[in-house]
C-alpha positions in Angstrom: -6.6 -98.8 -27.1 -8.4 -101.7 -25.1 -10.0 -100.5 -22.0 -9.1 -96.8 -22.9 -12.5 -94.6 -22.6 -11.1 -91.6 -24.5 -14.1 -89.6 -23.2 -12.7 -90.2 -19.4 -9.4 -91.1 -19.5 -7.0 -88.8 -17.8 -3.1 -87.7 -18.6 -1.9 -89.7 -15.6 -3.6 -93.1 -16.3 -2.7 -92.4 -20.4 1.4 -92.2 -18.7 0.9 -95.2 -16.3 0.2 -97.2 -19.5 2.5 -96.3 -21.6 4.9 -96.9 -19.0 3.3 -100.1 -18.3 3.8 -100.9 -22.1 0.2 -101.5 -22.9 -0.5 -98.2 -24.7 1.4 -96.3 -27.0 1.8 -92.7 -28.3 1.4 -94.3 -31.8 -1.9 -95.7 -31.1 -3.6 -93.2 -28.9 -3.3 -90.4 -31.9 -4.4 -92.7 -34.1 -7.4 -93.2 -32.1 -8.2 -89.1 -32.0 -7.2 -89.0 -35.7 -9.9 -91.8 -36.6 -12.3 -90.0 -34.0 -11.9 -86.9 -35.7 -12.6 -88.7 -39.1 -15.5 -89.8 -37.8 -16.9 -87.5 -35.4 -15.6 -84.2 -36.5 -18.0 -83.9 -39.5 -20.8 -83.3 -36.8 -19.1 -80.3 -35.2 -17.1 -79.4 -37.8 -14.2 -78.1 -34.7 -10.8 -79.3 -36.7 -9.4 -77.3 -39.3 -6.1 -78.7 -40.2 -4.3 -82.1 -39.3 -0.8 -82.1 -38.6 1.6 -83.8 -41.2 3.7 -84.9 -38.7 1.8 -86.2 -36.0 2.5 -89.7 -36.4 6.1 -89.0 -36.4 5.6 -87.3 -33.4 3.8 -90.3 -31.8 6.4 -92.3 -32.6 9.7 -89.9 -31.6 7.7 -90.6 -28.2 7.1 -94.2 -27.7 11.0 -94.6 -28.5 11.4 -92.1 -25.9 9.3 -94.3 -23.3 10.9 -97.4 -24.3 14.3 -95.8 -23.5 13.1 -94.4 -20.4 13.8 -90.9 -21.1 10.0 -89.4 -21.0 10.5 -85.4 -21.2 7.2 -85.6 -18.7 3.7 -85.8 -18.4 2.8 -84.5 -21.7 5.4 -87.0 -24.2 2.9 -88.3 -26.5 -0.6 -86.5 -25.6 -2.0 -85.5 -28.6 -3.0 -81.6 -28.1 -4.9 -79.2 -30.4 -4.3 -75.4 -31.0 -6.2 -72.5 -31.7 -5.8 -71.4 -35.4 -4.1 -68.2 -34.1 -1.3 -70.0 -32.7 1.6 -70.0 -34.9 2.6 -73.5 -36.6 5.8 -73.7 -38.7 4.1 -76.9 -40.3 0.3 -75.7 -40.6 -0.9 -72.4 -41.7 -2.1 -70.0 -39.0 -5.0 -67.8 -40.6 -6.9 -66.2 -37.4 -10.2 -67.6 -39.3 -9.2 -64.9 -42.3 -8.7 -66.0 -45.5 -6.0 -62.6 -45.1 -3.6 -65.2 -44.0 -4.7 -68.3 -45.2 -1.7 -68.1 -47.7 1.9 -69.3 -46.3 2.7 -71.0 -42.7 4.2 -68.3 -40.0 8.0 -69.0 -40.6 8.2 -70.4 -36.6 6.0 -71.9 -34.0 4.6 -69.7 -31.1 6.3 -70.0 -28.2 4.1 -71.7 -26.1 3.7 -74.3 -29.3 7.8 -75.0 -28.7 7.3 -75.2 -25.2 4.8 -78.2 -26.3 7.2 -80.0 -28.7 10.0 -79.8 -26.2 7.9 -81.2 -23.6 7.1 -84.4 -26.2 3.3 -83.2 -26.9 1.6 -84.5 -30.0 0.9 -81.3 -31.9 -2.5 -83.0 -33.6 -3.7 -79.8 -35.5 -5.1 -76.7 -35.2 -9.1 -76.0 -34.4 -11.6 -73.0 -36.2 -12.4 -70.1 -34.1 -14.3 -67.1 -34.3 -12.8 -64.8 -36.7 -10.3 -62.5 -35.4 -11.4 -63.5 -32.1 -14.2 -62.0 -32.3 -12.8 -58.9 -33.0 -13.8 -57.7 -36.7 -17.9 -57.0 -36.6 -20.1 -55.4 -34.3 -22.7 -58.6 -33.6 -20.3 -61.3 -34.7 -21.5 -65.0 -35.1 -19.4 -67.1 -32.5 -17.8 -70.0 -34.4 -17.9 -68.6 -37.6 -14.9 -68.0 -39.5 -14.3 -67.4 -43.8 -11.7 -69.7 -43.5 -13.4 -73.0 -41.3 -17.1 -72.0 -41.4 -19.4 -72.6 -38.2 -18.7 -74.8 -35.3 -21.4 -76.1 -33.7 -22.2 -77.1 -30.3 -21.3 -81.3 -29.6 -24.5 -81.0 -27.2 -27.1 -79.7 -29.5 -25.7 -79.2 -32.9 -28.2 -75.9 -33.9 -26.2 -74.4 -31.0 -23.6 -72.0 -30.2 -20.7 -73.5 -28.9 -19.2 -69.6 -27.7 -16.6 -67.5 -28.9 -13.7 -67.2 -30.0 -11.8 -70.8 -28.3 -14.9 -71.9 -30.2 -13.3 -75.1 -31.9 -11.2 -75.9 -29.4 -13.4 -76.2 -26.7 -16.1 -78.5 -28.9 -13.2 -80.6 -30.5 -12.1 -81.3 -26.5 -15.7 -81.8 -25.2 -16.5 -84.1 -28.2 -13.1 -86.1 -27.1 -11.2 -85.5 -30.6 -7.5 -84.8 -28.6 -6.7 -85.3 -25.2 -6.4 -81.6 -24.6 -6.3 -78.4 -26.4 -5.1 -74.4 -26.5 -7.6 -71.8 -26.5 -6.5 -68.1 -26.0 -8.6 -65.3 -24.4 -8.7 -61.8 -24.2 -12.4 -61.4 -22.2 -13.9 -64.6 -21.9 -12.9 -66.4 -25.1 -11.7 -69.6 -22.8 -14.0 -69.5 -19.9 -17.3 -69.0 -22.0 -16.6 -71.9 -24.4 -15.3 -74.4 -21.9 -18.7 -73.6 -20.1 -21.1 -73.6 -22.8 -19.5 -77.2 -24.2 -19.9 -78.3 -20.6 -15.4 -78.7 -20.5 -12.8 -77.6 -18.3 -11.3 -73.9 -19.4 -7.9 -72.1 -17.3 -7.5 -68.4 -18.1 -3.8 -68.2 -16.7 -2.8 -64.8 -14.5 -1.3 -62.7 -17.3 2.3 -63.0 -18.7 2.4 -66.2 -17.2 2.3 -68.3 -20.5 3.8 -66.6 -23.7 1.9 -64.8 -26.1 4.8 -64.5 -28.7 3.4 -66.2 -32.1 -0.3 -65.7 -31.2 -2.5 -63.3 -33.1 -3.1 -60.6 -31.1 -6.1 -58.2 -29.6 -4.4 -56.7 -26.7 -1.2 -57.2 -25.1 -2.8 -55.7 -22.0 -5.0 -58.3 -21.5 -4.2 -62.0 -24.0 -3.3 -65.3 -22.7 -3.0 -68.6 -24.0 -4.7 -71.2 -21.8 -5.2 -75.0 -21.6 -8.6 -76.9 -22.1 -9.4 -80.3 -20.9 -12.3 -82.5 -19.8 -10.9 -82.5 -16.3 -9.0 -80.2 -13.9 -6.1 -82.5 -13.9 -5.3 -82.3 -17.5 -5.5 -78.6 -17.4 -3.3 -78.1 -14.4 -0.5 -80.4 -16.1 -1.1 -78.7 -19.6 -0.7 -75.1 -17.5 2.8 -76.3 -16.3 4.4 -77.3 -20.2 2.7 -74.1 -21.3 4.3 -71.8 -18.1 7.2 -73.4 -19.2 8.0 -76.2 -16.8 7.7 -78.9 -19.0 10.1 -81.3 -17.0 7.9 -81.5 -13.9 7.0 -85.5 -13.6 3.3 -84.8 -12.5 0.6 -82.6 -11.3 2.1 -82.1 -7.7 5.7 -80.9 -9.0 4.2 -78.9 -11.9 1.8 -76.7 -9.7 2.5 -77.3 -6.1 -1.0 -78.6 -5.8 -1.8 -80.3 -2.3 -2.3 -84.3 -2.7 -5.6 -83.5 -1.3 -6.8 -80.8 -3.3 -9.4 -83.9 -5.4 -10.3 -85.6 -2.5 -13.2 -85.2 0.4 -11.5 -82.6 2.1 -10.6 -80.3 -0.4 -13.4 -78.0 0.0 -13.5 -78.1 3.9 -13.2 -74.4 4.8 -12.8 -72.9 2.0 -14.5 -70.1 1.7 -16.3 -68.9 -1.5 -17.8 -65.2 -2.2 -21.4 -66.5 -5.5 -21.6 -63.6 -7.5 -25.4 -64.5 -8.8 -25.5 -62.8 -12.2 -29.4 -63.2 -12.4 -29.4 -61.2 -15.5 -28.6 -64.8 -17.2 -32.0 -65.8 -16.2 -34.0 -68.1 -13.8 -32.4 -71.4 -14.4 -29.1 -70.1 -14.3 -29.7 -68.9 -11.1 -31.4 -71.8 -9.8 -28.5 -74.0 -11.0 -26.1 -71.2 -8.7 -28.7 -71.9 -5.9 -27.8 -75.8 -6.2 -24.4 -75.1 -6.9 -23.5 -73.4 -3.5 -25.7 -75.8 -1.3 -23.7 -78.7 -2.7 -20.3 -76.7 -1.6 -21.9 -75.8 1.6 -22.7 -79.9 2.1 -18.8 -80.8 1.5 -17.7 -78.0 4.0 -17.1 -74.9 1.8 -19.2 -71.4 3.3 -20.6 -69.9 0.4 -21.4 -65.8 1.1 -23.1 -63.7 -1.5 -21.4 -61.2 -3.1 -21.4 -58.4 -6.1 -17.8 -57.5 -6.9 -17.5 -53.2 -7.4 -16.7 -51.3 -10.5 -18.9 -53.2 -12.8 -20.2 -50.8 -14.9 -17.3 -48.4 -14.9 -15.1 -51.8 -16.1 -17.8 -52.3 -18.8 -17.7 -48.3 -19.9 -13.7 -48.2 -20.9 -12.6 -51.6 -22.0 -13.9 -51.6 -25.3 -12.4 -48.3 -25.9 -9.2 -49.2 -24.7 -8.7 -52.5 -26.4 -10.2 -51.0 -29.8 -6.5 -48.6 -29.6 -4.6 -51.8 -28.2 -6.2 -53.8 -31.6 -4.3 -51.6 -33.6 -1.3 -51.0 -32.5 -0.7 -55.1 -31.6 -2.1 -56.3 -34.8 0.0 -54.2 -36.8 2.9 -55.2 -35.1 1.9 -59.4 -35.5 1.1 -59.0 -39.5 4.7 -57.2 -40.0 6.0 -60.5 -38.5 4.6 -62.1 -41.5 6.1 -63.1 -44.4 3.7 -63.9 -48.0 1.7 -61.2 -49.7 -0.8 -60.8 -47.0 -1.9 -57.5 -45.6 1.0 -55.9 -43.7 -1.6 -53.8 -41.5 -4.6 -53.2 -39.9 -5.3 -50.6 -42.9 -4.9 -54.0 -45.6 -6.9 -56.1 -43.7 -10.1 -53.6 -44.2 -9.3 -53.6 -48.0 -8.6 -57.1 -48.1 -12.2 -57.7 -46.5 -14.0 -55.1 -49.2 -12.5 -56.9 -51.4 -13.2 -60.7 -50.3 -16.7 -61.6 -50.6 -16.2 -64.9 -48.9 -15.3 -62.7 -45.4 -19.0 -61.6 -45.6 -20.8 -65.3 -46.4 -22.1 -64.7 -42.2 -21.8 -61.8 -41.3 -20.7 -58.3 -43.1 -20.0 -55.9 -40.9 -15.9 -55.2 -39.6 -17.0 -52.2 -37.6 -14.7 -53.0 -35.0 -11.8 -53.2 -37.2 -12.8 -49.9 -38.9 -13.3 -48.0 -35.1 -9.7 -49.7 -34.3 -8.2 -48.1 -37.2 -9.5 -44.5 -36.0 -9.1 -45.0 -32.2 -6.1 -43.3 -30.3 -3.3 -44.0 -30.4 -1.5 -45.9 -27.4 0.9 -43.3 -26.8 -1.8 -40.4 -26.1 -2.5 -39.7 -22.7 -6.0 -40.5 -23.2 -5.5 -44.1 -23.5 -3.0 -44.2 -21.1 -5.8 -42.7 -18.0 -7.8 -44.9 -19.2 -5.9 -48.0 -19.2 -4.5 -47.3 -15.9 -7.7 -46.5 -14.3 -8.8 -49.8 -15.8 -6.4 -52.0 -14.7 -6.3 -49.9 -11.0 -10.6 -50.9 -10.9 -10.5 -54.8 -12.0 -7.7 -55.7 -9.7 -9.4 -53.9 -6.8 -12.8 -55.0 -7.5 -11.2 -58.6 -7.1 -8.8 -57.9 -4.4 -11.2 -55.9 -2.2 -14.0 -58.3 -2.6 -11.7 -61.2 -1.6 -10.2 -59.1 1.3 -13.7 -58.1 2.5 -14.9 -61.6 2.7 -11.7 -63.3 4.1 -12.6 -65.8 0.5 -10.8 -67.9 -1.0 -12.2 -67.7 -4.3 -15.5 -65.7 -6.6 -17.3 -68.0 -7.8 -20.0 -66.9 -10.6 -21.5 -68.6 -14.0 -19.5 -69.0 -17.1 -22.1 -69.0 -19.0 -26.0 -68.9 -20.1 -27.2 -71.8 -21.7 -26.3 -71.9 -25.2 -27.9 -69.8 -27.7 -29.0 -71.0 -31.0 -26.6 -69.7 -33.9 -27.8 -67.4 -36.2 -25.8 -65.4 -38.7 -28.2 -62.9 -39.3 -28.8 -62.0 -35.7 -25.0 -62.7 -34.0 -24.4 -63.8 -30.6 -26.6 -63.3 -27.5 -23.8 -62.7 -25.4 -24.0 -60.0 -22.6 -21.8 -62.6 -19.9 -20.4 -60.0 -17.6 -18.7 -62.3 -14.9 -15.4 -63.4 -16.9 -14.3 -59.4 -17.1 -12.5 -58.9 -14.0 -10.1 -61.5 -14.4 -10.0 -60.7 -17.8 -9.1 -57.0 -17.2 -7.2 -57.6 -14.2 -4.8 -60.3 -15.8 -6.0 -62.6 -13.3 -6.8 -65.9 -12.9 -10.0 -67.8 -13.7 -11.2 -71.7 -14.4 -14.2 -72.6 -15.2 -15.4 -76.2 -14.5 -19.1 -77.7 -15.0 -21.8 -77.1 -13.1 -24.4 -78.2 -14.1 -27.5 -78.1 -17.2 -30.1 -76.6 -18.0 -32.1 -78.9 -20.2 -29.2 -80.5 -22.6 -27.0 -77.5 -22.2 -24.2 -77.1 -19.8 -23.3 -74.3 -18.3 -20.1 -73.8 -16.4 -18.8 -72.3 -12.7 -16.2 -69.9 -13.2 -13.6 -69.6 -10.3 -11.7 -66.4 -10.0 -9.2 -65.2 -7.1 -5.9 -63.2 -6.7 -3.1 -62.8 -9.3 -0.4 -65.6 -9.8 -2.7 -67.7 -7.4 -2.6 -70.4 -10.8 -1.9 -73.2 -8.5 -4.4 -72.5 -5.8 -7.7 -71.9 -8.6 -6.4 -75.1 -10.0 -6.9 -77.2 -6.2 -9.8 -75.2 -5.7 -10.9 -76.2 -9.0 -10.2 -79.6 -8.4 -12.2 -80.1 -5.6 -14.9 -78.1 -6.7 -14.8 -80.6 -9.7 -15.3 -83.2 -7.7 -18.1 -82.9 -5.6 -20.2 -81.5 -8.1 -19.3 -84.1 -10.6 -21.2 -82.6 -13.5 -19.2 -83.7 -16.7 -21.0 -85.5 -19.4 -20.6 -87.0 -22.7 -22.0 -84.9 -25.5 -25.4 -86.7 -27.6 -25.0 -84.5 -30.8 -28.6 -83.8 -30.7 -29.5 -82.0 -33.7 -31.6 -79.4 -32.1 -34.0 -79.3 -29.2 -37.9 -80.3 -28.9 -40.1 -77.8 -27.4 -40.3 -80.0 -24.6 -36.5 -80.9 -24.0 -35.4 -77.2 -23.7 -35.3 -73.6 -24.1 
């Protein structure tokens, strides 16, 4: 590993030397496995290690000395999301309710991985059930992993429910890893641990093997400490894991990095002041560095806002049921079989209830409509008709490019007796539209990062990604994490 800053080091300079012969698979996951021995304690992001990840390694440096690479990926070490299925690793959702036996096959998108030659490391905590059992949920928290705390200042949230994976990538313990979102569960945590985050346009990576909320509106993303690694981690997980680098994976321009890459664009700032005054004053400095490097940056407020917020909730509380029911009937062992045995199981578990009590959302699921009543039906229709036009028509109007809003507020301190402080309205068009978005770093307030999110038109992947890219550049706002413990008075808010 001489020479090899894991904390900057990118997929393509990790490939030009292993081709070179001067690094191997073998040695660059022992490097993350010793760094999550030793750094990992801190954050506490890593729930499970791989038994096989050395094997894996070294299936791939025979593969490189042969000359038959399967791509870009042979022989990164990646991360998952502990509600992607592992054949090798149990897959628990953060519930002890299936903490019990392994899932009997991987997840799609986790053979997509070992095809492409990826280094399947382990699996990360989340928030449980994504955030999707109590009322005022604790992000990070789960009965099976306990908190994960922010790498930046350790008494803080790191955002939910891609919670571990986005502080295991920002505290450089794999090269990249898998979050999954359903409203913001990608975006927020790659901004709030100051990391790249790629919702993917719906349906465009598989959701078969991952524990569900809502078929409607779930996707598997990548997570990275640059826009690069995402973009090539997007093209494996899409399912074109033979595409030799970021160019043939995506179709990304050679100069979507470099100086000219934002000249023209045009980008519509939706503000969000309602995340307070150094949020905003970070957008104010965030478009007047785009304008210097040739973007035009117009202020905008995307429509349907609070007709959006009104009918998600209900619709994904019917979607909840009917989806999770289907995933725990895919499960062998003599874990709950439905939604109905997961609310006994948690009665019943006192170790569910260690942070927070309350599964009010599970219990609101269980009596919500069902998806077949016309009901739900309006009112996903009407939801899905207002998300994609409050994108499309504000894109249209403008002649932009791209949205660009915050990801995030700076990080909130984590409390299990209060929950999350988490009103972030700006990932739920994408999110509902089945758009999609990328959040990058913009910028801090105090010690805390806080991330722009990038939204535009659906299937427009590639283009987000250049956009991305460039964006990434010229602000140039990535930093190594300190593990403070907690903030002075002085040092922030």
């Amino acid at each position: 590993m001489r020479g090899v800053d894991l904390d900057t080091v990118t997929i393509p300079e990790l490939q030009a030397r292993m081709k070179r012969g001067d690094l191997t698979s073998s040695g660059l996951t022992l490097a993350y496995l010793s760094r999550i021995r030793t750094v990992d304690p801190r954050i506490n992001a890593v729930l499970h290690l791989s038994p096989t990840a050395m094997s894996q390694a070294a299936a791939s440096d025979v593969r490189h000395r042969l000359g038959l690479v399967r791509g870009p990926l042979d022989g990164i070490p990646v991360l998952l999301k502990d509600n992607v299925n592992t054949r090798d690793m149990p897959t628990t959702a953060g519930s002890l309710a299936l903490a019990g036996r392994p899932p009997g096959r991987d997840a799609e998108l986790v053979a997509a991985l070992r095809a492409a030659g990826a280094v399947i490391l382990g699996k990360t905590n989340m928030s449980e059930w994504a955030n999707f059992r109590a009322a005022k949920p604790t992000s990070g928290w789960s009965a099976v992993g306990g908190q994960t705390r922010n790498p930046f200042v350790l008494d803080r949230n790191p955002c939910g429910s891609s919670s571990g994976s986005a502080a295991a990538v920002a505290a450089s313990l794999a090269q990249v890893a898998i979050g999954t979102e359903t409203d913001g569960s990608i975006v927020c945590p790659a901004g709030m641990n100051g990391i790249v985050g790629h919702k993917p346009s719906l349906g465009l990576v598989s959701q078969s093997g991952v524990v569900p909320i809502s078929a409607e509106q779930d996707t598997a993303g990548p997570m990275a400490r640059n826009v690069v690694d995402t973009a090539i981690t997007l093209s494996v997980l899409s399912g074109r894991q033979h595409a030799e680098n970021l160019d043939g994976a995506l179709g990304l321009p050679q100069s979507a990095g470099g100086p000219a890459g934002l000249r023209g664009k045009r980008i519509g700032l939706w503000r969000l002041p309602s995340l307070g005054a150094d949020v905003d004053a970070l957008m104010t400095r965030t478009a007047a560095r785009l304008r210097a490097a040739g973007a035009q940056v117009v202020e905008v407020t995307p429509p349907y806002q609070a007709r959006l917020a009104e009918l998600e909730f209900p619709a994904l509380l019917s979607e909840f049921h009917r989806d999770i029911d289907a995933y725990l009937a895919t499960r062998d062992g003599d874990g709950p079989r439905d939604l109905a045995g997961l609310i006994a199981f948690n009665r019943t578990h006192t170790a569910e209830r260690t942070c927070f009590a309350g599964q009010e959302l599970f219990e609101a699921a269980l009596a919500a409509p069902s998806t077949d009543t016309p009901g739900y039906r309006a009112m996903r229709a009407e939801l899905d008709d207002l998300s994609r036009r409050s994108i499309d028509e504000t894109l249209a109007a403008h002649d932009l490019d791209a949205i660009a809003s915050p990801a995030n507020p700076p990080a909130w301190t984590t409390d299990c007796a209060r929950g999350d402080n988490d009103v972030i309205p700006s990932s739920t068009p994408a999110a509902v539209a089945g758009y999609p978005s990328l959040s990058v770093p913009a910028g801090f307030v105090g010690e805390l990062p806080v991330g722009l999110l990038l939204m535009t038109g659906n299937r427009r992947d590639a283009e987000l990604l250049a956009l991305g890219a460039a964006v990434e550049q010229r602000l140039d706002a990535w930093r190594a994490p300190r593990f403070l413990p907690t903030l002075t008075p002085l040092a922030g808010r």
